[in-house]
C-alpha positions in Angstrom: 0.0 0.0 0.0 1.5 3.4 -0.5 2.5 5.9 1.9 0.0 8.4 2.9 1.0 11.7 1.4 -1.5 14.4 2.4 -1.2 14.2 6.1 0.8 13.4 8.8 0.8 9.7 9.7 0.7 9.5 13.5 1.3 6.2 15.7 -2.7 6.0 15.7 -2.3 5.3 12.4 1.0 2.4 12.9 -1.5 1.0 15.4 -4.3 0.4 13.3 -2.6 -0.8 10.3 -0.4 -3.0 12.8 -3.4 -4.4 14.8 -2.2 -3.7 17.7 -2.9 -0.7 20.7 -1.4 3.2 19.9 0.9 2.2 23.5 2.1 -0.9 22.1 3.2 1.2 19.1 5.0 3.8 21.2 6.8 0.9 23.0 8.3 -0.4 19.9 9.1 3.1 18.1 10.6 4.4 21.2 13.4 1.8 21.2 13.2 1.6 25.0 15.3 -1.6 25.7 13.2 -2.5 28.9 9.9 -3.1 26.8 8.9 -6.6 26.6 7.4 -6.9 23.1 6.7 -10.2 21.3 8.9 -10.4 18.2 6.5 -11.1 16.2 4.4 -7.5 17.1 8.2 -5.8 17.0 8.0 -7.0 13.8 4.4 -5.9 12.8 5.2 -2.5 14.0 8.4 -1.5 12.0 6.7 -3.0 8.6 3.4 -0.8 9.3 5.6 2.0 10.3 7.5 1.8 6.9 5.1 1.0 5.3 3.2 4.0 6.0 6.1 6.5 6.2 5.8 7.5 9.7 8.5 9.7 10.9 8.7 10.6 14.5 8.3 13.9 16.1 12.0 14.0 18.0 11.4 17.3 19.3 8.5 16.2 21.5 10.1 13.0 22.1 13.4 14.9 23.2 11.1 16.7 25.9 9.5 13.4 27.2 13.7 12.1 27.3 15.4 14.7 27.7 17.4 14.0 24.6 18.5 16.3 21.7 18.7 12.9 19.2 22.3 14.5 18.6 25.9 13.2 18.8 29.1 15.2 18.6 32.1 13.9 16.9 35.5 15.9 17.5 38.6 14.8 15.0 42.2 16.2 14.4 41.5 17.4 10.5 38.3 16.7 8.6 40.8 16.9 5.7 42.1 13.6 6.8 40.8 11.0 4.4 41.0 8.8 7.3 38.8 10.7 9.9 36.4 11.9 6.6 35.4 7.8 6.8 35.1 7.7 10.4 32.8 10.6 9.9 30.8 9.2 7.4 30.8 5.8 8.8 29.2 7.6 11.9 26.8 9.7 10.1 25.2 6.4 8.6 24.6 4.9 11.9 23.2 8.2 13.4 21.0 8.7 10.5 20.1 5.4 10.6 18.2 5.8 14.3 17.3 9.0 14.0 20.1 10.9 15.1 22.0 14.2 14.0 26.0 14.0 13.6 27.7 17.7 14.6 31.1 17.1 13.0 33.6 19.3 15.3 36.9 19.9 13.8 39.8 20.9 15.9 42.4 22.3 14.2 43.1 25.6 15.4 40.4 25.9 17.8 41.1 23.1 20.3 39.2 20.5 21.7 37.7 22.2 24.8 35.7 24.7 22.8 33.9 22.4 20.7 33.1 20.4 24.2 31.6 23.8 25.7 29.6 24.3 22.7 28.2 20.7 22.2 27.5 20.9 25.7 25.0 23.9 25.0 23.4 21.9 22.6 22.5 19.3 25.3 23.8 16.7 23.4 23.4 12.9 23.8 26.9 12.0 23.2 30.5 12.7 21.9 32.8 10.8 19.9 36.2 12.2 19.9 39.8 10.9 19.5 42.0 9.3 22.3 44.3 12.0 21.7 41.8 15.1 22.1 40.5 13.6 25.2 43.9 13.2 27.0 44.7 16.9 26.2 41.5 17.8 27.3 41.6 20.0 31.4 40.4 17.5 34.5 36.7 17.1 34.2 36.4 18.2 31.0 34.1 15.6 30.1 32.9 15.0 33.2 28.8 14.1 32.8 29.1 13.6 29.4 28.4 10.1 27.2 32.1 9.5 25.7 33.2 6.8 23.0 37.1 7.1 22.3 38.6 6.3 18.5 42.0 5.4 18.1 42.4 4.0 21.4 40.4 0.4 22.6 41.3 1.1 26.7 40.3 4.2 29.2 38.4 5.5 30.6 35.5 5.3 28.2 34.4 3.0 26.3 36.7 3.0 22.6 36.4 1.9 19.5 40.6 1.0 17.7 42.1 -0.7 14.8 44.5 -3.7 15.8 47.6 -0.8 15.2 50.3 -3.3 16.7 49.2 -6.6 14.2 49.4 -2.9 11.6 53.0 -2.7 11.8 53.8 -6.2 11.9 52.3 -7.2 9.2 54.0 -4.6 7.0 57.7 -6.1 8.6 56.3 -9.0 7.9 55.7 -8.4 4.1 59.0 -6.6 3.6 61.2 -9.3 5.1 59.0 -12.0 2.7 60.5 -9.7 0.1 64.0 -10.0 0.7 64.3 -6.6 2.7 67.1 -6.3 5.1 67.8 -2.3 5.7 64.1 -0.5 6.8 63.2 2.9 7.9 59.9 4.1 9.5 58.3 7.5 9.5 55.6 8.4 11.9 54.6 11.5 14.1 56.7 12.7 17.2 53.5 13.3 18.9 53.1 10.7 21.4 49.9 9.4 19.4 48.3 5.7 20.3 47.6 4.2 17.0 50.9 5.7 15.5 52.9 3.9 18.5 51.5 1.0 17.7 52.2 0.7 14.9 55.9 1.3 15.3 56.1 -1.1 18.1 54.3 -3.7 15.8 56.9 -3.0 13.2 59.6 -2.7 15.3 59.4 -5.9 17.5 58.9 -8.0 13.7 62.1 -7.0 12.6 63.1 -7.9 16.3 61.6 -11.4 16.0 64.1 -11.8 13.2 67.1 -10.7 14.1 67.4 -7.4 13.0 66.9 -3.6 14.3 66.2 -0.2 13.3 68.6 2.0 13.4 68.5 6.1 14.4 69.1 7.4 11.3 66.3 5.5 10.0 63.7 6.2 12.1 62.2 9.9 11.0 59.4 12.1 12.8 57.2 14.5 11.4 53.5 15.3 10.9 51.4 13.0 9.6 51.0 14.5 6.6 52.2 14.3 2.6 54.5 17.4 3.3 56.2 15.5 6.6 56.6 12.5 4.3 58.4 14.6 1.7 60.5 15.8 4.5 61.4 12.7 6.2 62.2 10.6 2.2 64.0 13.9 1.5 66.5 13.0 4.7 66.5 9.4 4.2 67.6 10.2 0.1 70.2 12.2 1.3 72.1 9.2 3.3 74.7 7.8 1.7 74.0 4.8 -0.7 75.1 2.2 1.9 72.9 3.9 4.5 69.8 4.0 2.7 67.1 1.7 3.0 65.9 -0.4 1.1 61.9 -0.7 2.3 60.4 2.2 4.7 56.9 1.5 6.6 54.9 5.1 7.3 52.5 5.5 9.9 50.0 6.4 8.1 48.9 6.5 3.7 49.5 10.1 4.0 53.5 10.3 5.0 53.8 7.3 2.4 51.8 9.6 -0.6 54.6 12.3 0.5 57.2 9.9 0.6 55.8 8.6 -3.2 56.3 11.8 -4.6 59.2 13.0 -3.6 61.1 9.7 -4.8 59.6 10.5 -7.7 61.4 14.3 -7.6 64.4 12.6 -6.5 64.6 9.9 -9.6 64.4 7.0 -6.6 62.2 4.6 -8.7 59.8 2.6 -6.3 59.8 -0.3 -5.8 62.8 -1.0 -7.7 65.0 1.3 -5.5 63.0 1.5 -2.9 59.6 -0.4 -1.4 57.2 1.4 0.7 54.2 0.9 2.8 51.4 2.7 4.0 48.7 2.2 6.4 45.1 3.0 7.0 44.4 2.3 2.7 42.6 5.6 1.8 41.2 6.0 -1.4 44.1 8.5 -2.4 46.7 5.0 -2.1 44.9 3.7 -5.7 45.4 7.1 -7.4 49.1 6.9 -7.3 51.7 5.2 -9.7 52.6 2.6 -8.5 49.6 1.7 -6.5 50.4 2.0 -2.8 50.9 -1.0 -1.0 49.2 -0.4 2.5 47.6 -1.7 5.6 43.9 -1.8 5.6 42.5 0.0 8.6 38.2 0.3 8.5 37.7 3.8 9.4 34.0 3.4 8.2 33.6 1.0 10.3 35.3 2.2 13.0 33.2 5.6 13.6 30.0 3.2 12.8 30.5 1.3 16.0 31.2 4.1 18.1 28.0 5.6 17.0 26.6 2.6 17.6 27.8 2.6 21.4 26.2 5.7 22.7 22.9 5.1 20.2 22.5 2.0 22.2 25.3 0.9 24.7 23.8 -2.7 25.1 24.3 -3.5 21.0 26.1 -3.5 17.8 24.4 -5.5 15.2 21.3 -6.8 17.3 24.2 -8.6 20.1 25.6 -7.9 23.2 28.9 -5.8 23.3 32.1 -5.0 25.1 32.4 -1.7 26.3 35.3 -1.5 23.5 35.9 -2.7 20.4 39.3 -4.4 18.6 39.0 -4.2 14.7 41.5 -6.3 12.8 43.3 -4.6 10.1 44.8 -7.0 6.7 47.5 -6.2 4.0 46.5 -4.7 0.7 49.8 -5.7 -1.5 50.1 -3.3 -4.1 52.5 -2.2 -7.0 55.0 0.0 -4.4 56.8 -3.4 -2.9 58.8 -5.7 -4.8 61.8 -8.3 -3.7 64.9 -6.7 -2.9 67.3 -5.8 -5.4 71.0 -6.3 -5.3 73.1 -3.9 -4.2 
């Protein structure tokens, strides 16, 4: 039957077409986990409701609730492809149950300000990264409904990629290739995910006998530009110092270091192999195609969506307060075996 189009369709209207009474309907479409419907009648509800294109009224159900329907998410640069999927991987569950998404993003202004302001907005929840929140005064969130990315243990509940099995599986893949000499480049901040995956990297080469030397291990921002800084150094190392294979902390420090091997005449992979992590969109667009870790931002900012939406569920089934996401290893044209010296 088609969806009524001249007037509003009110839970009166579910009911009847449901079977069932106008409270059983408000029991069902208020998602109240404490209300004991059958299945069956859950069931009847939702189809009628869809059926008939009700939409609720989340302004008089924010009164009854004291709820805006509203989460906050807070990330480090919106210009991150990384943190753009965690947004939209976010937005889908919000919109999904009926929820706004306030993207907050802090470069410049801070952290703090954003909280203030979502805070005037009464809002039901914020998602913000692990390291926001540590930089963020005593108390700072103090009566607020918090779900951390980028870092699985806190104080709040968190939502991470496996960044140590990140870094090993890149040492893994560049010693299957032959590669003795390595470099990494990653942030100096002391940021979680980026640690891990140097430690991950780090203890691999371990595990086989080998190390990472200080001239070989470069800091900068996580950016293109501070990966065209740190290759730049690393290029300018004697023949016999260079490495052979370099692991980045993340796809964007890798995209700099592509391109400025490519300035430099430092063909890769034949010179030189190089690996990425978090596999943004951006890592196909390249010649050659970046080899990378696969990190599921989407997925990432879906579940901690999910978390403050409903704390009790992800996909219909009870869940941790965190959430571990495994990560895999997209081989691509910028590795290749070793090549004698």
């Amino acid at each position: 039957m088609a969806k009524r189009s001249n007037a509003k369709v009110t839970t009166h209207d579910v009911a009847k077409r449901a079977g069932v009474s106008q409270p059983t309907v408000s029991l069902v479409l208020s998602r109240n986990p404490k209300a004991r419907v059958a299945e069956g009648t859950r069931e009847r509800v939702i189809q009628a409701a869809t059926e008939l294109g009700y939409r609720p009224n989340l302004l008089a159900r924010g009164l009854v609730r004291r709820k805006s329907f509203s989460l906050g998410l807070i990330v480090p640069d919106l210009k991150d492809p990384f943190f753009a999927d965690v947004a939209s991987g976010a937005e889908r569950v919000a919109s999904d149950e009926g929820f706004a998404l306030l993207l907050c993003d802090r470069r410049g202004n801070g952290s703090l300000r954003h909280i203030e302001a979502l805070r005037g907005r009464q809002i039901d929840g914020v998602i913000i990264d692990a390291a926001a929140a540590a930089a963020l005064p005593a108390g700072a969130l103090d009566g607020l409904d918090v779900v951390l990315i980028d870092q699985p243990d806190g104080a709040w509940p968190g939502v991470a990629s496996d960044a140590e099995s990140a870094g090993r599986l890149a040492a893994e893949h560049l010693l299957g290739l032959g590669h003795r000499r390595f470099a990494f480049m990653g942030p100096a901040a002391d940021v979680h995910t980026f640690r891990m995956r140097e430690r991950g990297f780090v203890k691999a080469l371990r595990a086989a006998g080998l190390g990472l030397e200080a001239s070989l291990l470069r800091r900068g921002p996580a950016t293109v530009t501070g990966g065209m800084e740190s290759m730049r150094a690393l290029n300018a190392l004697s023949a016999p110092e260079r490495p052979t294979a370099v692991f980045c902390a993340n796809d964007l420090m890798a995209l700099g270091a592509h391109k400025q091997c490519a300035t430099q005449g430092v063909r890769v992979p034949a010179d030189l192999s190089l690996v990425g992590c978090d596999d943004i969109e951006m890592a196909r667009l390249v010649t050659p195609e970046l080899t990378t870790v696969s990190v599921p931002a989407r997925e990432i900012g879906a579940r901690a969506a999910r978390l403050l939406v409903d704390p009790r569920t992800v996909g219909g089934v009870a869940t941790p307060r965190s959430r571990m996401l495994p990560v895999k290893l997209v081989v691509r044209g910028s590795t290749a075996p070793q090549q004698a010296r």
